[in-house]
KOLMINU-910050 format. One record per atom (N, C-alpha, C): residue in three letters; y, x, z. Coordinates in steps of 0.001 Angstrom, whole numbers, padded with zeros to 6 digits, always signed. Example, Ala and Ser with C-alpha at 12.3 -4.5 7.8 and 13.67 -1.06 7.14 Angstrom:
<recs>
ALA-005690+013190+007800ALA-004500+012300+007800ALA-003300+013200+007800SER-002250+012850+007080SER-001060+013670+007140SER+000030+012900+007870
</recs>
This chain:
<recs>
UNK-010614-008939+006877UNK-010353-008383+005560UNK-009149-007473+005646UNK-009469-006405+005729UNK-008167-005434+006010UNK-007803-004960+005179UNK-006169-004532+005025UNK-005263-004164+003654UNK-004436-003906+004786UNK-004095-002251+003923UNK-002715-001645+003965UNK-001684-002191+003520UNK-000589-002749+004809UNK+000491-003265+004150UNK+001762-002215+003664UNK+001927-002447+002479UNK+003229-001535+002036UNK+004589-001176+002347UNK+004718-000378+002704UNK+006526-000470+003466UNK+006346-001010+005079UNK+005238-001150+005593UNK+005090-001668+006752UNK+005665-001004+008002UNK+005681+000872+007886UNK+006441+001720+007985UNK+004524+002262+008975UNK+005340+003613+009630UNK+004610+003989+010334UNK+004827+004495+011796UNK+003357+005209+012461UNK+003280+005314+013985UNK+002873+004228+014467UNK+003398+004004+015986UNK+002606+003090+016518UNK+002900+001625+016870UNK+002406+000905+017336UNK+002546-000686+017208UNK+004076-000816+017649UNK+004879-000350+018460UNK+006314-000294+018638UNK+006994-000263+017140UNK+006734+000908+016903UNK+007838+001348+015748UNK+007338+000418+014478UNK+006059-000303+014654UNK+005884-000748+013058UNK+006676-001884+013187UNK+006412-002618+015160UNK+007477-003853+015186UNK+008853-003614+014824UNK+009112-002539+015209UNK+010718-002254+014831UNK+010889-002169+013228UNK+010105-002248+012560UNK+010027-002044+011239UNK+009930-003610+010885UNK+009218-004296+011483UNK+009081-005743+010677UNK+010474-006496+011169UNK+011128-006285+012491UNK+012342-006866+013024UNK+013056-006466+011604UNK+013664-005235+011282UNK+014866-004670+010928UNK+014642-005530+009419UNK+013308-005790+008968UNK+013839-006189+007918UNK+013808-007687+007746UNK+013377-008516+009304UNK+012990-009943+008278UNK+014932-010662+009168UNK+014933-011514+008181UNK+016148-012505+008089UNK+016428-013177+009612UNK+015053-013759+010262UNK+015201-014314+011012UNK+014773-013382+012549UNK+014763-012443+012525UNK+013583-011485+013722UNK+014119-012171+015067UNK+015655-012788+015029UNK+016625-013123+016277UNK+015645-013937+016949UNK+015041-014699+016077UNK+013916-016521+016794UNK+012827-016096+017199UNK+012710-014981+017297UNK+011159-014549+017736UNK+011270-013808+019158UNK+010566-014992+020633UNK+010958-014912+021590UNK+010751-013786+022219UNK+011599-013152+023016UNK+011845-011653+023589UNK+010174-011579+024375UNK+009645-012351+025351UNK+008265-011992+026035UNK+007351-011478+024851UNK+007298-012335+023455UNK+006222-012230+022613UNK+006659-010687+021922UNK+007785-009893+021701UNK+007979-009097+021287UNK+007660-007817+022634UNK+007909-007786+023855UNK+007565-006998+024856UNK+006105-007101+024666UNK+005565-007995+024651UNK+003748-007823+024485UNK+003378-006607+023299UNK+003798-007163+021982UNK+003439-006726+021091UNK+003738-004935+020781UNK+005363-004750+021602UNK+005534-003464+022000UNK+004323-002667+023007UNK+004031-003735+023542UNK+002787-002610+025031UNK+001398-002539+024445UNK+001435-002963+022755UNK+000280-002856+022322UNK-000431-001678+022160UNK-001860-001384+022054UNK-002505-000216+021801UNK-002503-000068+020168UNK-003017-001037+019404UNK-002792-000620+018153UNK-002415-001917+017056UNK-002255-002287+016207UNK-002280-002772+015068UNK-002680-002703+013757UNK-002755-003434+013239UNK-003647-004043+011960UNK-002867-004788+010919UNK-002535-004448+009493UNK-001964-005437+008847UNK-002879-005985+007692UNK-002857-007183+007809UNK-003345-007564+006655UNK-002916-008740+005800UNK-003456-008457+004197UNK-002737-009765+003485UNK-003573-011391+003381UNK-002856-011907+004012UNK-003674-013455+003914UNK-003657-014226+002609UNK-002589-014822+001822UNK-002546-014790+000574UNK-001096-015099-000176UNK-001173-015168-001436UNK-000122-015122-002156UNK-000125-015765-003692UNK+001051-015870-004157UNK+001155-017063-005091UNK+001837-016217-005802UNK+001813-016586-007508UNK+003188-015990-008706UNK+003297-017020-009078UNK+004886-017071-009485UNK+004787-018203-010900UNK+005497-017819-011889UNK+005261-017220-013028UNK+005946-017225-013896UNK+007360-017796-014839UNK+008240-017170-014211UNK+009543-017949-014456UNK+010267-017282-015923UNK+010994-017822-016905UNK+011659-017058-018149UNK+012830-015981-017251UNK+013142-016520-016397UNK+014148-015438-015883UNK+013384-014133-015073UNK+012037-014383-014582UNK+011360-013546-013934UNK+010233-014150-013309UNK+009872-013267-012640UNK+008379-014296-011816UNK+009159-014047-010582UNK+008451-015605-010239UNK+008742-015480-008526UNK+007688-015692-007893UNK+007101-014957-006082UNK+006352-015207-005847UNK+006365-015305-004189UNK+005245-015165-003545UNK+005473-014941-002040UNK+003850-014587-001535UNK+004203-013721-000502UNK+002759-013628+000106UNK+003070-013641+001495UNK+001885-013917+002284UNK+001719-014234+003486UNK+000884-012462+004310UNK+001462-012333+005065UNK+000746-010767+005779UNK+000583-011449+007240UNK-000526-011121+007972UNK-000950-011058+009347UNK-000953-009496+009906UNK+000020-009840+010765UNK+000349-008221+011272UNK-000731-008844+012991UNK-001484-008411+013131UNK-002423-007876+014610UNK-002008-006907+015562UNK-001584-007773+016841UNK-001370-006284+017888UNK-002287-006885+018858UNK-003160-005284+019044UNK-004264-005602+020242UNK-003923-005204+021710UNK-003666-005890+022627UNK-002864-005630+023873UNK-004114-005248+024937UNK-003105-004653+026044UNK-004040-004171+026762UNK-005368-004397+027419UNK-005361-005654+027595UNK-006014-006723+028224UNK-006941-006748+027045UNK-007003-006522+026032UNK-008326-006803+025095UNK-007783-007816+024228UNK-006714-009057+023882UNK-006624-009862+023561UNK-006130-009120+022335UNK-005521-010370+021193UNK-004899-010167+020493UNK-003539-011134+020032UNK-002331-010340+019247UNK-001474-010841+019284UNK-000623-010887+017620UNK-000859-012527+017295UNK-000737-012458+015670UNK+001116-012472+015643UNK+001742-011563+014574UNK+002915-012220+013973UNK+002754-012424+012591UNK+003596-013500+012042UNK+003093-013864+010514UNK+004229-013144+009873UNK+003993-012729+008453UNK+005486-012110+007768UNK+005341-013073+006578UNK+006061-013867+006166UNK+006558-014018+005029UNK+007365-013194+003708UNK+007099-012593+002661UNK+007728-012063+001591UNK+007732-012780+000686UNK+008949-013255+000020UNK+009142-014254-000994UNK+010417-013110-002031UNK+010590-013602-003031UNK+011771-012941-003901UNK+012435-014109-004320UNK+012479-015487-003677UNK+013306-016678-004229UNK+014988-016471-004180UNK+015318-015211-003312UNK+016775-015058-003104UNK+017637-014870-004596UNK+018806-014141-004399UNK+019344-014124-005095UNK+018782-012811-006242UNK+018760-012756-007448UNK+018896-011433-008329UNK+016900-011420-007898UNK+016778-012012-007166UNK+014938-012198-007034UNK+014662-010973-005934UNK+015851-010478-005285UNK+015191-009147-004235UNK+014101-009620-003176UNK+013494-009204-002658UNK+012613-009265-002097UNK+012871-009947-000275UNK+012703-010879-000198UNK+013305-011147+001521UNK+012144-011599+002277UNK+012130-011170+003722UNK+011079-011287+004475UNK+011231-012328+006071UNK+010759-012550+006374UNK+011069-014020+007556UNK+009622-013400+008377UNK+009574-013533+009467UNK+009039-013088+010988UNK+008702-014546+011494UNK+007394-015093+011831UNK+007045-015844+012506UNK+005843-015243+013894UNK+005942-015986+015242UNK+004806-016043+015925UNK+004276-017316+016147UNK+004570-018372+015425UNK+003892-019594+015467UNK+003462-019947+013848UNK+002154-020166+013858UNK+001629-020450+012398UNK+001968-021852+012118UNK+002788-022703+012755UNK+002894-024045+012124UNK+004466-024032+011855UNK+004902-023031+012395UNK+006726-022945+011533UNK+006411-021684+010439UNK+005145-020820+010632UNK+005174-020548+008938UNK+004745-021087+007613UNK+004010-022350+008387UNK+003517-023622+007219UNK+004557-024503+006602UNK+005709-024450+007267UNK+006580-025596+007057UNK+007508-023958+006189UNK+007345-022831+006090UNK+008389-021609+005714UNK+007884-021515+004088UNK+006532-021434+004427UNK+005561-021039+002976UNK+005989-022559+002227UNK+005797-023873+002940UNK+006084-025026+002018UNK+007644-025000+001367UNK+008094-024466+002335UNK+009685-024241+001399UNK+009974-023470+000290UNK+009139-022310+000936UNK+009233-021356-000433UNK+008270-021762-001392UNK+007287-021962-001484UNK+006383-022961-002462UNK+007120-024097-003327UNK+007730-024426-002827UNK+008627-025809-003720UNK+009493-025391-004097UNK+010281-024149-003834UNK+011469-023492-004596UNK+010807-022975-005826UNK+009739-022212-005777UNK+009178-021371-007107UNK+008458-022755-007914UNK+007865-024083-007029UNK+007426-025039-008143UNK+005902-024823-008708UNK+005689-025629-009767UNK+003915-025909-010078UNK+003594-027078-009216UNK+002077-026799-008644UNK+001198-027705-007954UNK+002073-028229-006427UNK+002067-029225-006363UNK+002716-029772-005276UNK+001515-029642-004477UNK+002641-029546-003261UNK+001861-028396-001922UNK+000599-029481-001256UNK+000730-030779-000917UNK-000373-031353-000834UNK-001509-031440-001590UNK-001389-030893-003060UNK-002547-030773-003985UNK-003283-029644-003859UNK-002624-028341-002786UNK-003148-027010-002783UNK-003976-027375-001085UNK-004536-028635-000573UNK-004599-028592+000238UNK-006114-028435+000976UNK-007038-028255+000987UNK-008206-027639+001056UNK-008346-026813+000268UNK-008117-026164-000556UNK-008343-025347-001757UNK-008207-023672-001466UNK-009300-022616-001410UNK-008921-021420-000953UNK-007720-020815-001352UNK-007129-019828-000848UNK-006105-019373-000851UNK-006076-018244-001857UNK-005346-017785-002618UNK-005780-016617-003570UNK-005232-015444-003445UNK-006638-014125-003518UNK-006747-013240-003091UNK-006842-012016-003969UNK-006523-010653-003814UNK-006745-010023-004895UNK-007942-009805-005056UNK-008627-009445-006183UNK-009882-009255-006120UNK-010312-007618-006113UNK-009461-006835-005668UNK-010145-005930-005047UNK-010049-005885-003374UNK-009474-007069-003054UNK-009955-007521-001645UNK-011190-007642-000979UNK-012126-008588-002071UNK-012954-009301-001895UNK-014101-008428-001346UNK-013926-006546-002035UNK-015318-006021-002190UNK-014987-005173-000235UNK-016004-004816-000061UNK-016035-004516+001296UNK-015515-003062+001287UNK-014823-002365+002229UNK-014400-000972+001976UNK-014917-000082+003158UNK-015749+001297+002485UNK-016617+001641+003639UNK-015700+002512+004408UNK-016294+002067+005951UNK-015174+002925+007394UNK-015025+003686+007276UNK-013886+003991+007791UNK-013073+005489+008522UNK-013873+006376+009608UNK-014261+007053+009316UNK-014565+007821+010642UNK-013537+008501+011189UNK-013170+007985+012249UNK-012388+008802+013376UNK-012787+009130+014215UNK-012082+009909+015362UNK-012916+010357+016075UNK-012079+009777+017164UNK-012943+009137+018521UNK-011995+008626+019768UNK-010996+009315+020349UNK-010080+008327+021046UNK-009355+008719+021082UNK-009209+008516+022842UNK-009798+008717+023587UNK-009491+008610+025101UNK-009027+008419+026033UNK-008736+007354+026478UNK-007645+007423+027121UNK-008379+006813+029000UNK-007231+007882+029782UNK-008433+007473+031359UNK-007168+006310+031881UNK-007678+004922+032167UNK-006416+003953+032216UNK-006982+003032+033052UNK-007390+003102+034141UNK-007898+001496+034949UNK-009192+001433+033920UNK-010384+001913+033156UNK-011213+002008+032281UNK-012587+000947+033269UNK-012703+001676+034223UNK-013963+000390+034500UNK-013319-000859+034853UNK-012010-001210+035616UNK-011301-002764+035261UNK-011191-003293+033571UNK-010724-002317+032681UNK-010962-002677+031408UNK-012221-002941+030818UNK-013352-002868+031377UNK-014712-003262+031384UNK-014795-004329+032221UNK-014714-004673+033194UNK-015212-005814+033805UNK-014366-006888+033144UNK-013328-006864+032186UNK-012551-008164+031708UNK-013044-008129+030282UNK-013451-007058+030023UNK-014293-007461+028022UNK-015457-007644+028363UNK-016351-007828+029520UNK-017870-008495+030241UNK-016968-010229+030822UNK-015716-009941+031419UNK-015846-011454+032019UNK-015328-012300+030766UNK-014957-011988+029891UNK-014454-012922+028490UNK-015613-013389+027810UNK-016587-012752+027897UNK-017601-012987+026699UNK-018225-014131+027353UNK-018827-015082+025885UNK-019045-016289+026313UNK-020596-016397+026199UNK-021084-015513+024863UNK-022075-015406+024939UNK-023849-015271+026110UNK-024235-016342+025890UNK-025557-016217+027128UNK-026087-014313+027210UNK-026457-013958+025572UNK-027141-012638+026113UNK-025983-011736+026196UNK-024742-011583+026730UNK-024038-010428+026958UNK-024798-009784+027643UNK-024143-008650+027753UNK-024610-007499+028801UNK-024981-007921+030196UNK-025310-007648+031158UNK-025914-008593+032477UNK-025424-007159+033221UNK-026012-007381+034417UNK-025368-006860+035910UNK-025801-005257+035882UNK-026588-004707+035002UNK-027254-003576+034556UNK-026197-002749+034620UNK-025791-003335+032885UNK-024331-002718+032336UNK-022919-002877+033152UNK-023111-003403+033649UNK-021746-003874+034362UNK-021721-002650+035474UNK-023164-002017+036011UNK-023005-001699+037135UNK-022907+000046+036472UNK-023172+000583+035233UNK-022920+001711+034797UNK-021621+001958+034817UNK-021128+000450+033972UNK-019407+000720+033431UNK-018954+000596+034956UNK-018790+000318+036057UNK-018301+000454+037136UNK-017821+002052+037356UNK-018625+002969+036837UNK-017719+004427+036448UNK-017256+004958+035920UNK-016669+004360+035080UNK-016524+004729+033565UNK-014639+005135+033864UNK-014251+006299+033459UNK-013206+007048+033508UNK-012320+006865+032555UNK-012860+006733+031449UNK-011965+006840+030453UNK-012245+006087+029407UNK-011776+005490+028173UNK-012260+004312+027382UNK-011252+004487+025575UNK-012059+004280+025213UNK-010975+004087+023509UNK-011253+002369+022999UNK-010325+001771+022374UNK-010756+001036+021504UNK-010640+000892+020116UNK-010858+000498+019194UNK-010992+000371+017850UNK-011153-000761+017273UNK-010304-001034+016527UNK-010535-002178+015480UNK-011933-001979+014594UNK-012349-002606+014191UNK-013565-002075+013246UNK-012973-002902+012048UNK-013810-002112+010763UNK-012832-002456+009584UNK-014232-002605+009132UNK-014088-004690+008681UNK-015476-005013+008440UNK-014654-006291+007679UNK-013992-005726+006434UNK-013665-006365+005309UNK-014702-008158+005284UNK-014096-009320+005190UNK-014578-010356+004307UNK-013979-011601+003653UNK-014868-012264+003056UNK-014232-012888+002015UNK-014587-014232+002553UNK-013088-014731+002771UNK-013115-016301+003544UNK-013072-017266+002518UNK-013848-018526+003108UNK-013933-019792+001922UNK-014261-021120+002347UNK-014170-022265+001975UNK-014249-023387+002698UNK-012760-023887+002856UNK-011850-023339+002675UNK-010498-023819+003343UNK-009055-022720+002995UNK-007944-023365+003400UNK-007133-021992+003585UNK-007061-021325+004160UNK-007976-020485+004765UNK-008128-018786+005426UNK-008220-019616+006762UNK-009499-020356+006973UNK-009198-021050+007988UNK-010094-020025+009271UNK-011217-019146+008640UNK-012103-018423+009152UNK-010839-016947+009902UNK-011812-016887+011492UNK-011062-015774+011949UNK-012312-015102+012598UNK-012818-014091+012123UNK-013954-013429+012267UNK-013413-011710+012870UNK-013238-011236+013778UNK-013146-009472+013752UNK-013918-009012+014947UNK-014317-007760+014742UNK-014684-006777+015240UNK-014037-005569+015930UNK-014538-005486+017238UNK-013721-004212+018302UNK-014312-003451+019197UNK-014554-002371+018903UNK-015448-001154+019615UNK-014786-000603+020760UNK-015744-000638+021781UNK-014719-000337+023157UNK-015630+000674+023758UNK-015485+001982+023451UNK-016687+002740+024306UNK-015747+003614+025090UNK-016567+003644+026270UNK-016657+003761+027915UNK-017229+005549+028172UNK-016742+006207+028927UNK-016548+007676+028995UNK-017256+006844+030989UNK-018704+007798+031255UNK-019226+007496+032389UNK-018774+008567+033147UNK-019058+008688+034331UNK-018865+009829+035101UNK-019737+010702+035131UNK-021031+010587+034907UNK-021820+011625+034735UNK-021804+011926+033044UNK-021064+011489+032427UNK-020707+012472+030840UNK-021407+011343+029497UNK-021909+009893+030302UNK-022740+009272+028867UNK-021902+008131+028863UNK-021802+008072+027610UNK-021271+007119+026727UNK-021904+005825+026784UNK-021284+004632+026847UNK-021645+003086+026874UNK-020683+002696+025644UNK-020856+002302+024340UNK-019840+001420+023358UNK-020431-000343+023724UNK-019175-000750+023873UNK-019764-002546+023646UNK-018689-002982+022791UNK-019255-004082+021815UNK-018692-004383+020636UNK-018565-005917+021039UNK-017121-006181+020385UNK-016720-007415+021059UNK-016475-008425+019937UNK-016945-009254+019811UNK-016923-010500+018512UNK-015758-011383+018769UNK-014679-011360+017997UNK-013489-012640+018418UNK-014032-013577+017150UNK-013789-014711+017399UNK-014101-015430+016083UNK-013652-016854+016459UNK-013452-017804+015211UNK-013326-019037+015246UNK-014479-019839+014950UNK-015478-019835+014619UNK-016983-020006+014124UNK-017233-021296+015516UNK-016413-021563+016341UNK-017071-022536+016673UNK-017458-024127+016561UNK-017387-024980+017006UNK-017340-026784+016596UNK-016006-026882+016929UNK-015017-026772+017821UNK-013962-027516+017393UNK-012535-026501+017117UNK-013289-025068+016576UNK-012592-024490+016335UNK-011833-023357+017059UNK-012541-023395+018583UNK-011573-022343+019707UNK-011979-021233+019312UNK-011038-020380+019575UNK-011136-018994+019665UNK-011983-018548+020675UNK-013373-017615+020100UNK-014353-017030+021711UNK-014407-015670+021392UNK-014978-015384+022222UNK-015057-013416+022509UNK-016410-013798+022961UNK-017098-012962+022287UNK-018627-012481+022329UNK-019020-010588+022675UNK-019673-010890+023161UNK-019900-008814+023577UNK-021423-008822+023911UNK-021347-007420+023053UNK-022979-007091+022085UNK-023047-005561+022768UNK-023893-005375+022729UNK-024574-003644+023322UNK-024860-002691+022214UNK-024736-003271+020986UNK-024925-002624+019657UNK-024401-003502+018206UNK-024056-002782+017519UNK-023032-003155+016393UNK-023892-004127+015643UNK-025284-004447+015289UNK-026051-004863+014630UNK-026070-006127+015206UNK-026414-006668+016334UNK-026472-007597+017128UNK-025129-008501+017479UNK-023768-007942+017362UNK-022583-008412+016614UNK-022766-009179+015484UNK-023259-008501+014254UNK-023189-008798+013232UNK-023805-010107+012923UNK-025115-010054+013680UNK-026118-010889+013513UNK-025652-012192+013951UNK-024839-012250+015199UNK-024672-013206+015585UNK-023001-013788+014862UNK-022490-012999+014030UNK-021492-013443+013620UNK-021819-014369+012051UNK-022666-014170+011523UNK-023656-014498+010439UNK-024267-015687+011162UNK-025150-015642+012386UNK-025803-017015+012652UNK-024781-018096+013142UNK-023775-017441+013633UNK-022196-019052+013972UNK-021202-019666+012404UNK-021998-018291+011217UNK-021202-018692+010424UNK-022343-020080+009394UNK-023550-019477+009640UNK-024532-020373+009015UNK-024685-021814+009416UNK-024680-021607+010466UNK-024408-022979+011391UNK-023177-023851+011220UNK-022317-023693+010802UNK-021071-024132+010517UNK-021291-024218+008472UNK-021885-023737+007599UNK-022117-024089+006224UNK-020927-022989+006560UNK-020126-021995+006641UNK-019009-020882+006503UNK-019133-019945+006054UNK-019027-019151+004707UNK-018860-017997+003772UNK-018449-016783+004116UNK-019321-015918+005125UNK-018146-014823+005995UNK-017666-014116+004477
</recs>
């Protein structure tokens, strides 16, 4: 579910990190390796996970939760959490930097009990709330690739050796992309609306097409998702965008899960 985050700043995954450091309270606790990764990233993604108001006589106070995404070289991905709350003083706006989601559970419960209402164990299966012009799907960007010639058929043989899926691509494809010169990747922006839990669903999409040596194009589309039984994170890779889809829909059916 992708959203432009505001003030997030701009350019590239470096400078937006330098943008989330400078402003959150704590950026010091966030360990130097996990910040060198996120610097050698190719691109990033922000999006809003959710957020709370409460209506106070002196003002409203509130907080939202943002998932900032950096996709590293290797194909993986790399979450930092931002916290924005206005519980400070005069209600300004203050922001806190996590890379572990269970010290931003114990951050959000703090700030949750400062603003008050429903005690935080009562919000506890209960979806998370979203804007509702979130919910509706927003149609893609067309861009145009962006090329880059980088170790490109090694960057193919590791988005073929990740995938877990039985019908990936087989020894066919493997043996085209063995020439492949040059490569782009892309986030794909395939908006949805999570349910069952607090944003417990991690569903995305990533287009990786392959520049051959004789001039033809190979795209393979790579499924990250949580959709499984005990919850691990897998990488799936499809030969066409449809066949992604399909199978991201049949792990979600199987599980009773609301993409």
């Amino acid at each position: 579910m992708g959203h432009s985050r505001a003030g997030a700043g701009g350019g590239g995954p470096a400078e937006h990190l330098d943008g989330l450091l400078a402003r959150a309270q704590n950026g010091f606790e966030i360990d130097e390796a996990v910040l060198g990764r996120a610097r050698d990233a190719l691109m990033h993604q922000s999006e809003l996970r959710s957020c709370r108001q409460c209506n106070e006589p002196s003002g409203p106070l509130g907080y939202s939760t943002y998932r900032h995404i950096f996709l590293l070289p290797d194909g993986s991905s790399l979450l930092l959490w931002e916290l924005e709350h206005n519980t400070g003083q005069d209600h300004r706006p203050l922001f806190e930097l996590y890379a572990d989601e269970d010290a931003l559970a114990l951050a959000e419960r703090r700030v949750h009990e400062r603003i008050g209402g429903a005690r935080w164990d009562e919000l506890e299966g209960l979806p998370l709330w979203l804007p509702e012009q979130l919910l509706h799907a927003v149609a893609p960007v067309e861009t145009p690739r962006a090329y880059v010639a980088d170790n490109s058929a090694d960057h193919a043989r590791r988005v073929l050796r990740r995938a877990e899926n039985p019908d990936r691509p087989g020894a066919a494809t493997e043996q085209l992309l063995s020439t492949a010169f040059a490569h782009d990747i892309a986030l794909a922006p395939k908006p949805r609306r999570r349910s069952g839990g607090p944003d417990a669903t991690w569903c995305r999409f990533y287009e990786h097409a392959f520049l051959l040596a004789g001039g033809d194009e190979i795209v393979l589309w790579e499924l990250e998702h949580n959709l499984t039984a005990d919850g691990r994170l897998v990488c799936e890779v499809y030969l066409d965008e449809v066949s992604a889809e399909l199978a991201a829909d049949r792990h979600a059916r199987a599980l009773g899960v609301d993409l």
